[in-house]
C-alpha positions in Angstrom: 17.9 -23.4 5.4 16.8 -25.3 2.0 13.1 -25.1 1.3 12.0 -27.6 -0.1 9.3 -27.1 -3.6 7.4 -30.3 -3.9 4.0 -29.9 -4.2 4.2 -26.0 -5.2 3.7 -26.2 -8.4 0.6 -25.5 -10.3 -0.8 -29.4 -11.6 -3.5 -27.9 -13.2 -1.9 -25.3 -15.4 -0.8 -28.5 -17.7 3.2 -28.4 -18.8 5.4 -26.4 -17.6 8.4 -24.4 -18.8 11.4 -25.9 -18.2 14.3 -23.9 -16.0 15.5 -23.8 -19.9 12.9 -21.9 -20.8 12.8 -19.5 -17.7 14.7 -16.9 -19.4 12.2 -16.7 -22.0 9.7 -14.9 -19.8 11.9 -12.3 -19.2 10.0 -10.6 -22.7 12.2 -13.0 -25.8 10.7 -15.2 -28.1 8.7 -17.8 -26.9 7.7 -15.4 -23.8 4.0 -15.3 -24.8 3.7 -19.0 -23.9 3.8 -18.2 -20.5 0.1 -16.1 -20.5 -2.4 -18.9 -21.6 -5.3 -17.9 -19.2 -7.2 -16.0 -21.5 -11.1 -15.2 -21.2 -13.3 -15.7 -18.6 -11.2 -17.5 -16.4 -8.5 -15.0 -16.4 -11.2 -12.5 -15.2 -12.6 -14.9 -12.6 -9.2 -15.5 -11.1 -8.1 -11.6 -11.5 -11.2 -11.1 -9.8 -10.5 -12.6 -6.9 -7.2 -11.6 -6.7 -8.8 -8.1 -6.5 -11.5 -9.0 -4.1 -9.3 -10.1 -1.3 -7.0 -6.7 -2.3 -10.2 -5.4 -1.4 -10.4 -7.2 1.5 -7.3 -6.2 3.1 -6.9 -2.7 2.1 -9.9 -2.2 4.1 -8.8 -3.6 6.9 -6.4 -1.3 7.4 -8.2 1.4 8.0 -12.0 0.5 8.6 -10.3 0.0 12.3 -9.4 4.0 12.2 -13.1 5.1 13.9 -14.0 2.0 15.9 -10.5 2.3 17.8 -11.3 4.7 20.3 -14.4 2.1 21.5 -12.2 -0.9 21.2 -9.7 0.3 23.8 -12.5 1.9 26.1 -14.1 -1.3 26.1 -10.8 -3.4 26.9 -9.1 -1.3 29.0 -6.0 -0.1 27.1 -3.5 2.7 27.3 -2.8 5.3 24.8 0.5 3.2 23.6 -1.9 0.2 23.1 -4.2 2.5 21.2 -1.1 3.6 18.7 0.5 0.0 18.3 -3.4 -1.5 17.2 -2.1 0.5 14.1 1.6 0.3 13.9 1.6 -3.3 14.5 -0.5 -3.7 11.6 1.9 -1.3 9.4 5.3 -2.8 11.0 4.6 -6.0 9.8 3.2 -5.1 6.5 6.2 -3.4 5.5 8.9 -6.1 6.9 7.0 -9.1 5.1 6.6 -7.4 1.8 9.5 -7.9 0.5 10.1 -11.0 1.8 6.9 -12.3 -0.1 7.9 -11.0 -3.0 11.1 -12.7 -2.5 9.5 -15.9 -1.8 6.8 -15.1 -5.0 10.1 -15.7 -7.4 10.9 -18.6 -6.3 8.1 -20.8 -5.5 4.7 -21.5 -6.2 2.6 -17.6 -6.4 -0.5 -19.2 -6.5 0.1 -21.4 -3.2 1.7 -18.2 -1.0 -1.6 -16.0 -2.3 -3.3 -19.0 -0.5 -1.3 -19.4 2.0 -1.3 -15.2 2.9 -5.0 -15.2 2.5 -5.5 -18.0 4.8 -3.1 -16.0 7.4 -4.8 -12.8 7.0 -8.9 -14.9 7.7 -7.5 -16.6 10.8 -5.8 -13.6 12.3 -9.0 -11.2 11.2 -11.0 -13.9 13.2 -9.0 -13.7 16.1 -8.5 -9.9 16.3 -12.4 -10.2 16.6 -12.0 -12.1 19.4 -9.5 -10.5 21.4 -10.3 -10.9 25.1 -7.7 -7.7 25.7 -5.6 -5.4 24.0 -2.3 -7.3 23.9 -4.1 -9.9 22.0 -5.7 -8.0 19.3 -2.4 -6.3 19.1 -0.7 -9.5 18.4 -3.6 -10.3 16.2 -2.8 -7.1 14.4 0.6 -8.7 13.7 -0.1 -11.6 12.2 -3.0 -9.7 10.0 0.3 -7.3 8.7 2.2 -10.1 7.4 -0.7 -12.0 5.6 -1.7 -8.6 3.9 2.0 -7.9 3.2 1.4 -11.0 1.3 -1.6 -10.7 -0.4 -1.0 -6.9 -1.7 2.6 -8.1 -2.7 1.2 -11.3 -4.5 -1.8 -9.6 -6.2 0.4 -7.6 -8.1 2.7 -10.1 -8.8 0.2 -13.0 -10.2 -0.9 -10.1 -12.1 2.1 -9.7 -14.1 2.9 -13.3 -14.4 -0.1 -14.2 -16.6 -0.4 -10.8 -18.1 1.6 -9.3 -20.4 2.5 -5.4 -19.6 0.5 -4.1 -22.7 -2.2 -5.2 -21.8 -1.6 -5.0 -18.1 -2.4 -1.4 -17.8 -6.7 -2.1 -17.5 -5.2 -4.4 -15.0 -3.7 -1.9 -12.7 -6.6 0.4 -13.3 -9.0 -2.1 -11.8 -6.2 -2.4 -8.8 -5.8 1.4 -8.2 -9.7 1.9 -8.5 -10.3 -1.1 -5.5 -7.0 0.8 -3.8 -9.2 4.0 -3.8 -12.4 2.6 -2.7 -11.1 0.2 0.3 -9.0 3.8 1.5 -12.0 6.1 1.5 -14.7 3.7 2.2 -12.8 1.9 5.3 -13.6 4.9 8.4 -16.9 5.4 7.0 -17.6 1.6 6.8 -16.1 1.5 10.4 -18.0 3.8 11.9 -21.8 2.3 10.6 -19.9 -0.9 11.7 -19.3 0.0 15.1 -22.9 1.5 15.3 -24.6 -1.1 14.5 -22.8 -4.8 14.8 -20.3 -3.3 17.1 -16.9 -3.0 17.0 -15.6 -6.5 16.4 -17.4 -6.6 13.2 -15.0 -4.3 11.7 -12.1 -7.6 12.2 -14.6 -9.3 10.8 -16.6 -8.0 7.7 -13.8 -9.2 5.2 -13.7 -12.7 6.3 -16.7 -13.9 3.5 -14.5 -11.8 0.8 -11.5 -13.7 1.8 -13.4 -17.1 1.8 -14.6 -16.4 -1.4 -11.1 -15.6 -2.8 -10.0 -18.6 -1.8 -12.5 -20.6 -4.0 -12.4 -18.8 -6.9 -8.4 -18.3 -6.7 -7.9 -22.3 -6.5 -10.3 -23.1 -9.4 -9.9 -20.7 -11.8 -6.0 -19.1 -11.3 -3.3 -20.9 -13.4 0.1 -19.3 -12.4 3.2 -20.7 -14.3 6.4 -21.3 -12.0 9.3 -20.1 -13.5 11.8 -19.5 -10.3 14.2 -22.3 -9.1 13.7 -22.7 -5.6 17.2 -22.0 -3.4 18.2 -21.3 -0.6 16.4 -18.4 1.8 18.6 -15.8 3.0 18.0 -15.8 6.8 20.3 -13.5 7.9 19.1 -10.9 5.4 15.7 -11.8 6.4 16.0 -10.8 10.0 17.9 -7.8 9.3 15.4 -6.5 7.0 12.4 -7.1 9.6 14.6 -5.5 12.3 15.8 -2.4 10.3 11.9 -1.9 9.0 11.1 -2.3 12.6 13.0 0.2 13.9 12.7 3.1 11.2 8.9 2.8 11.2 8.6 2.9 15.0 10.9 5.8 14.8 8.7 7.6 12.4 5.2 6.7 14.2 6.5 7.7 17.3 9.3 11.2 17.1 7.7 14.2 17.9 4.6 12.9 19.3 4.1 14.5 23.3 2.9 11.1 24.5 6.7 9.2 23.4 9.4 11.4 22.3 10.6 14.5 20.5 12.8 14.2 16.8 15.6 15.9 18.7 16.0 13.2 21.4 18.4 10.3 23.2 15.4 7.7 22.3 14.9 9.5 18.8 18.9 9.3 18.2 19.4 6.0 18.9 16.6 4.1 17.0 17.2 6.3 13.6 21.3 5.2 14.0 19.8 1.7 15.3 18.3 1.9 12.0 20.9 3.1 9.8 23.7 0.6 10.9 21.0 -2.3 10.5 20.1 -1.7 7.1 23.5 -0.5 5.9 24.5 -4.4 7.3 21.7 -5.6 5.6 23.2 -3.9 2.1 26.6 -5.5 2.7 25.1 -9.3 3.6 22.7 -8.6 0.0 25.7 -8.4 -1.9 27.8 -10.8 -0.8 24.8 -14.0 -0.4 23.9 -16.1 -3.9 20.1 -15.9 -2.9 19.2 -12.5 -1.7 15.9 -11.0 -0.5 16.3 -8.2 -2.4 18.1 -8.2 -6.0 20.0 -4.8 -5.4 20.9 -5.0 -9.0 17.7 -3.6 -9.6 18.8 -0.1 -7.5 20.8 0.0 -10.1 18.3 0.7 -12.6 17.5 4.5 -13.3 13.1 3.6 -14.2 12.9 1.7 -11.0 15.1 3.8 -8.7 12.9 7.1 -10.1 10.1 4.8 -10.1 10.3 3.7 -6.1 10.9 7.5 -5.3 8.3 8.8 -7.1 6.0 6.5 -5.6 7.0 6.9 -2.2 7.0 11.1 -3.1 3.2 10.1 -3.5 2.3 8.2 -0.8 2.8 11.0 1.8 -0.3 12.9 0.2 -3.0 9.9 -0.5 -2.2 8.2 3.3 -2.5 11.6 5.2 -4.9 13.7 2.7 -7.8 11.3 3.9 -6.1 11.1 7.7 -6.6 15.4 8.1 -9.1 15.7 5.4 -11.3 13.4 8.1 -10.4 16.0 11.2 -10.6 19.0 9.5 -14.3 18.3 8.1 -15.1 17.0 11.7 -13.2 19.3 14.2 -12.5 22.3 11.7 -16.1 22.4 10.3 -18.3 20.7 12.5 -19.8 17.8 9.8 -20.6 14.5 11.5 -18.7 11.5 10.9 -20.8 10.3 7.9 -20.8 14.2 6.2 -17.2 13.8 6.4 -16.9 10.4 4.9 -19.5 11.3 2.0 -17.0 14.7 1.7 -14.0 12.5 0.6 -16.1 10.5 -2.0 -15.1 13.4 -4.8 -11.0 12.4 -4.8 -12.2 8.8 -4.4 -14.1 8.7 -7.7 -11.7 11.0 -9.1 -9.0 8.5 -8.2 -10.9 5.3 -9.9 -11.7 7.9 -12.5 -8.0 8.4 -13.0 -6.7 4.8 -12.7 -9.4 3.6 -15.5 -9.1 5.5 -18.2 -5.3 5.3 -18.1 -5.1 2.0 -17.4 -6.6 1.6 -20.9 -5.2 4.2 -22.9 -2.2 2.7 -21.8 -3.1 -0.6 -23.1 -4.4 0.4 -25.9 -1.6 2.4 -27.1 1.5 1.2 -25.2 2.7 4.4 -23.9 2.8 5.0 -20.4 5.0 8.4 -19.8 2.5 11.0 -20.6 0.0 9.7 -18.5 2.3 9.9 -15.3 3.9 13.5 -15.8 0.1 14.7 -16.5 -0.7 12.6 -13.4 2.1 14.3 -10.9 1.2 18.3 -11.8 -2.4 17.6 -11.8 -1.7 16.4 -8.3 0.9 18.8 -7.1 -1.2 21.6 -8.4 -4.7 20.4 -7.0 -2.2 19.6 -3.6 -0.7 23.3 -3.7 -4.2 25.0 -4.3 -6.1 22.9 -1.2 -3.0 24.1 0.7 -3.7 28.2 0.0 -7.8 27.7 0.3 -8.4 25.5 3.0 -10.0 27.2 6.1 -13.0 27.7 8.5 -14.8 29.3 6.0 -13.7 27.7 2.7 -16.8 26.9 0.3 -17.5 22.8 0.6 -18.1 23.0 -3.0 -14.5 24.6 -3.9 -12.9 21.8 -1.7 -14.9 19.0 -3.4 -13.9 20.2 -6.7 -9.7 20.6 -6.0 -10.7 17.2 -4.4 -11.8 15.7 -7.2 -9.0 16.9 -9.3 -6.4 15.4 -7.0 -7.6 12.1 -7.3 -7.4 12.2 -10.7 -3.7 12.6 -10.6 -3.4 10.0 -7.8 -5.3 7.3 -9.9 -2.8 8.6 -13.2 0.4 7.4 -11.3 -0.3 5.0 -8.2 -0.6 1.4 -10.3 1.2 2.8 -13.6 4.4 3.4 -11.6 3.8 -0.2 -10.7 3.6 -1.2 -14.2 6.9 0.4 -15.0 8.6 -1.4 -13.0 7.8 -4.4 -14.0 8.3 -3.8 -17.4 12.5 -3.9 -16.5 12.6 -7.0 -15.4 12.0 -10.2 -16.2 9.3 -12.6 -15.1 11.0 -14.5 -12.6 11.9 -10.8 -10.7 8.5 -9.6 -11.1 7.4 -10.7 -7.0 10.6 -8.5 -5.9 9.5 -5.5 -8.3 6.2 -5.4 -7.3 6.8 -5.9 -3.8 9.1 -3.2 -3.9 7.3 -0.3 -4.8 4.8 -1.4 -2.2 7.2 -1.6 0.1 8.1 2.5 -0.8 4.8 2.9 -0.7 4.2 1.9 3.1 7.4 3.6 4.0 7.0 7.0 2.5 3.3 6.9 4.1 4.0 6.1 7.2 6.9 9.0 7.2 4.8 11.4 5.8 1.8 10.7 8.7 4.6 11.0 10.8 5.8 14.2 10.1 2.7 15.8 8.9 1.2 14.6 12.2 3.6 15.9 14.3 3.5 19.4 12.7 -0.5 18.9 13.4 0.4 18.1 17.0 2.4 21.7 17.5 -0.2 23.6 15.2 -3.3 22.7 17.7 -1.4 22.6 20.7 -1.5 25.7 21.9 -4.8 26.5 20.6 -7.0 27.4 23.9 -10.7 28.7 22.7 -13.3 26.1 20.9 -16.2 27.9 19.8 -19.4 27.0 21.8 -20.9 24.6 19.6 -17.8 22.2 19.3 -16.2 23.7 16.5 -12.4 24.4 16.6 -11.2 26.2 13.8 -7.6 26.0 14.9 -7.9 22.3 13.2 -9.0 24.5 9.9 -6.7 26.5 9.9 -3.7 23.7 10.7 -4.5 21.7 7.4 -3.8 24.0 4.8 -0.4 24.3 6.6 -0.1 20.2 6.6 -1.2 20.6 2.9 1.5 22.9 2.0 4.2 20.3 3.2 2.8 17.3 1.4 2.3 19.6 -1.7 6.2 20.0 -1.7 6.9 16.5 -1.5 5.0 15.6 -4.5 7.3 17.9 -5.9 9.8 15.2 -6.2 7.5 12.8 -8.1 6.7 15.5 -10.8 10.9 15.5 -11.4 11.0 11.7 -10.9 8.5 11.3 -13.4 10.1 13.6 -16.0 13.2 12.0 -15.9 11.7 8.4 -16.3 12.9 7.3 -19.5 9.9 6.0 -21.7 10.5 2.3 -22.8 7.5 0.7 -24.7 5.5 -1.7 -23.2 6.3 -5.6 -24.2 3.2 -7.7 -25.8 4.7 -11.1 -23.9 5.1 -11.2 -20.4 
């Protein structure tokens, strides 16, 4: 399948490189050429960019409190319920790589279009679903635009930015990352309080809108990719393998589908296994693959992708429990909760900030992540030993607090050095893959963590009288203690990262 490039290139960024010239990008002489956008437009365009981020990070999980009303109102089952969620996060994960392959090849300013305009028709008709099978569907189509848009943003980024002075960059990404994560439930619940619950679909539709003006007036994205040939085969194997291991990890060891040790859990992890094992041998043999495993064999970006998918367990599921154990554990209302988590948020923008800018300033990247992962570990490991029904708020605020400091010190840096590797015309395939070990390593560690919440409560039998439950206290340091190990291998990934100075030229 040949796709054809006419009409994807940028008119209005003025000449071109030539294919010639494409290997200058890659950080040789003559590589600076390639970031002209300089000024105000530059921060227009990289505003946008970061205001549909916005956008879709929040849709993710500003549906988390508005979902038990959604399906009471249409009717749906408790497997309807989960899939509203792992549609979203099956299709985010599949399509992120294939964007990024897709982002090295063609036009990055047209497919950010192109993924914002999926994401605002599918948030509009996820608003409008008459039933659950159709908002699930919605849900679908929403997972592959934001694939897109979180793959791109990144991307764009580091084609008109050099990686010096892409670390303020990344800070402004992992500060909007924070924010759209802690600010979606709480945002959900006012939503569904007051607008009602199809509001939530549709509250980021004006910030996509807006992206869409200010992206196509002010962005100027060089092409440097040759367009060729898509890998269909690969494609389709990808999608499926995703497919299966993620629906394997949402749904093992949960009492409503199946347990880990299982006929149905056997057979989609092996499903799995022999998929994306096929998927390795079809990348190696094909002149156009989605993913350039040549990278793998890179020791920065294989510590790199590990590290951040050691990460991911602890920032996806530490606002997940944090959420139940203030409500169920303690007895705070929805909003008390949401305001409790505000401490690791502004930690975490805290964090991203003011290394994104050292970083910049100075060039030097390593410090900032090692610091980053035993801040986080240690905060991790100490909310593991202290949380309980009677822990002091202000003691949890405070190891809060310090946690997202060492979140916002890694999640975007690990992002930078990656694509500080590899060249220019790579840069959508990097990106996109340390998103996609992102998704994955989050969605395994909900998984598990939430199946070890699922035994921990289940055979709790006495509730206090006034709704309390400190079972649910009691549970999370225990979740905690898990996710505190796993960060453990981000601290050695992170130590082992060999420190290569930033380039000036991107």
């Amino acid at each position: 399948m040949q796709l054809k490039s006419s009409g994807s290139r940028d008119t209005s960024a003025g000449p071109e490189p030539s294919q010639k010239q494409a290997p200058a990008a890659a950080g040789q002489p003559g590589a600076s050429q390639v970031s002209a956008a300089t000024g105000s437009e530059l921060a227009w365009a990289i505003t946008g960019i970061l205001v549909v981020f916005f956008a879709a990070m929040l849709s993710m999980n500003i549906v988390i409190t508005a979902l038990p009303v959604i399906v009471s109102e249409l009717g749906g089952t408790q497997i309807q319920y989960s899939w509203v969620l792992t549609g979203l996060l099956l299709a985010n994960a599949s399509s992120t790589l294939v964007w990024g392959k897709l982002a090295d090849m063609y036009s990055k300013k047209l497919l950010f279009q192109l993924a914002n305009i999926i994401f605002f028709l599918s948030s509009l008709a996820a608003g409008f679903a008459p039933n659950m099978d159709f908002l699930i569907a919605a849900r679908v189509v929403q997972g592959v635009g934001m694939g897109g848009l979180i793959s791109l943003s990144m991307a764009i980024i580091a084609s008109v930015v050099s990686p010096r002075q892409r670390g303020k960059y990344s800070g402004y990404i992992g500060a909007v990352l924070a924010v759209a994560t802690a600010a979606g439930p709480l945002i959900g619940g006012l939503t569904v309080d007051t607008l009602g619950w199809r509001w939530c679909f549709w509250v980021g539709i004006p910030l996509c809108l807006l992206a869409l003006v200010v992206v196509h007036t002010k962005l100027t994205v060089p092409q440097l990719g040759a367009p060729g040939r898509i890998d269909i085969p690969g494609l389709l194997l990808l999608v499926i393998g995703c497919s299966a291991l993620l629906i394997w990890l949402s749904f093992a060891g949960t009492p409503e589908f199946f347990a880990w040790v299982s006929w149905p859990s056997a057979l989609l992890f092996t499903g799995a296994a022999l998929i994306i094992t096929v998927f390795v041998l079809v990348e190696r043999r094909v002149a156009n693959p989605i993913v350039q495993l040549g990278m793998l064999r890179d020791r920065t970006t294989v510590l790199a992708a590990t590290s951040s998918a050691a990460i991911a367990p602890a920032l996806f599921s530490c606002m997940l429990f944090l959420a139940q154990y203030f409500q169920i554990g303690r007895g705070f209302s929805p909003t008390e909760a949401g305001l409790m988590l505000l401490p690791m948020v502004l930690g975490n923008m805290l964090g991203a900030l003011v290394t994104g800018r050292l970083i910049t300033r100075y060039g030097y990247w390593k410090a900032y992540i090692v610091a980053g992962s035993l801040v986080m570990s240690a905060s991790m490991f100490t909310l593991a030993f202290i949380l309980g029904p009677q822990t002091p708020v202000w003691l949890i605020i405070s190891a809060l607090a310090v946690t997202g400091l060492g979140f916002g010190a890694q999640m975007q840096n690990l992002m930078l050095v990656v694509q500080n590797t590899v060249p220019v015309t790579r840069v959508g395939q990097a990106s996109s893959l340390i998103a996609f070990c992102r998704i994955l390593g989050g969605a395994a560690g909900t998984a598990i963590l939430g199946s070890v919440m699922a035994v921990a409560v289940g055979t709790a039998s006495v509730t206090s009288a006034n709704g309390i439950n400190p079972v649910y206290a009691e549970a999370t340091g225990s979740l905690f203690l898990i996710a505190a190990c796993i960060t453990l291998i981000a601290v050695v990934c992170n130590l082992l990262i060999k420190e290569v100075p930033l380039r000036t030229s991107v």
